[in-house]
C-alpha positions in Angstrom: 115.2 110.1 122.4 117.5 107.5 121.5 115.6 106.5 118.2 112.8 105.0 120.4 109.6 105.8 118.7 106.4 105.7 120.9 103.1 105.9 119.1 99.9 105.9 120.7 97.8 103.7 118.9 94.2 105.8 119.5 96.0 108.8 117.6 96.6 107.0 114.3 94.2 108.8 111.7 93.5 106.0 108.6 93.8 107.1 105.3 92.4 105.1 102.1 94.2 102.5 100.4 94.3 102.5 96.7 93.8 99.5 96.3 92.6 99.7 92.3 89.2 98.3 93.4 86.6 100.8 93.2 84.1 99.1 95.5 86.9 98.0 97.9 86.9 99.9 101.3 90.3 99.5 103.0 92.4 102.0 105.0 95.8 102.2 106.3 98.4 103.9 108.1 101.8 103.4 108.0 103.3 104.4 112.1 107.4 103.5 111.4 109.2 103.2 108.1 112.4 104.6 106.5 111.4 108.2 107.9 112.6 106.5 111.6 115.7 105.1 110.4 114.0 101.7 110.6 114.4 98.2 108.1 111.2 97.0 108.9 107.9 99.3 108.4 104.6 98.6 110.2 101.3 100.2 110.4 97.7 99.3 110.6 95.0 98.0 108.0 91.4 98.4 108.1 89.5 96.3 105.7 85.4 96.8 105.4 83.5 93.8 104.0 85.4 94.5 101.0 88.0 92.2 98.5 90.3 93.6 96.5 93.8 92.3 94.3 97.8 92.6 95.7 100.9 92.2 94.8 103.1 91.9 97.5 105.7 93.6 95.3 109.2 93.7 96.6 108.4 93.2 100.3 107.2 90.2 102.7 104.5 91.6 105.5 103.1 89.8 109.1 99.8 90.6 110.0 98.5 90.3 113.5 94.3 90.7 113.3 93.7 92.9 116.3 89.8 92.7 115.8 87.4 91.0 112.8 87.9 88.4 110.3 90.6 88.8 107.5 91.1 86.5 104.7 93.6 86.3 102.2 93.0 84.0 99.4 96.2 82.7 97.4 96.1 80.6 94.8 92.9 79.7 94.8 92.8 78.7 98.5 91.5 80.7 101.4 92.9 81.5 104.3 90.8 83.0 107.6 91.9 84.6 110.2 90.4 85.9 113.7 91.3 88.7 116.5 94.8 86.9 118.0 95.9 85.6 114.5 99.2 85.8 113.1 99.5 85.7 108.9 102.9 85.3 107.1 102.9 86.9 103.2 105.9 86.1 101.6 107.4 88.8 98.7 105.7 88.3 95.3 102.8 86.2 96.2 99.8 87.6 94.7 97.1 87.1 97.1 93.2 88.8 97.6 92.6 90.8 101.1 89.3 90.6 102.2 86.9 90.5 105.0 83.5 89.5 105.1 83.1 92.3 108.7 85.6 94.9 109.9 89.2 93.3 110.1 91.7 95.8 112.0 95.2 94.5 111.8 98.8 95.5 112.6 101.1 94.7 110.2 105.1 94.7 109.8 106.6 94.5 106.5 110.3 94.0 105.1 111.6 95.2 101.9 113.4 92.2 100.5 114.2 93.8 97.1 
């Protein structure tokens, strides 16, 4: 009660990002968003030794890497990050998720549009 949301982290079930890059395999789950009466959504990202294209259209997003290696590449610069790493996308960049293993991540985003 109280507009506290609890959710256990083991009972997230993934579903697949679209992320327009047919070889790409990514999934995600969104666990808090409008639906909770919240301003900031957040979720988790799986990313399998895949790259693939986004726009980060209309919202700004941190990412904490819980496991893996995750890269996003912006400009024509690279950034990696390990298990313990913090990332800051701002809104509109266009940047390249990747990893070259299994990144899981937590991620926050806020809708600056």
């Amino acid at each position: 009660g109280g507009g506290v949301k609890l959710v256990r982290g083991k009972s997230v079930a993934m579903e697949v990002l679209d992320t327009g890059t047919p070889d790409a395999k990514a999934c995600f789950r969104e666990v808090v968003g409008n639906d909770d009466g919240a301003h900031v959504g957040a979720g988790f990202l799986e990313i399998d030794a895949s790259r693939f294209e986004w726009v980060m259209e209309g919202y700004e997003e941190i990412d904490y890497v819980i496991e893996g290696t995750l890269t996003i590449s912006i400009n024509e610069k690279t950034f990696t990050a390990k298990a313990g790493d913090v990332f800051f996308v701002p809104a509109g960049a266009k940047v390249v998720w990747g990893s070259p293993d299994n990144a899981k991540v937590f991620f926050a985003t806020y809708v600056t549009e």
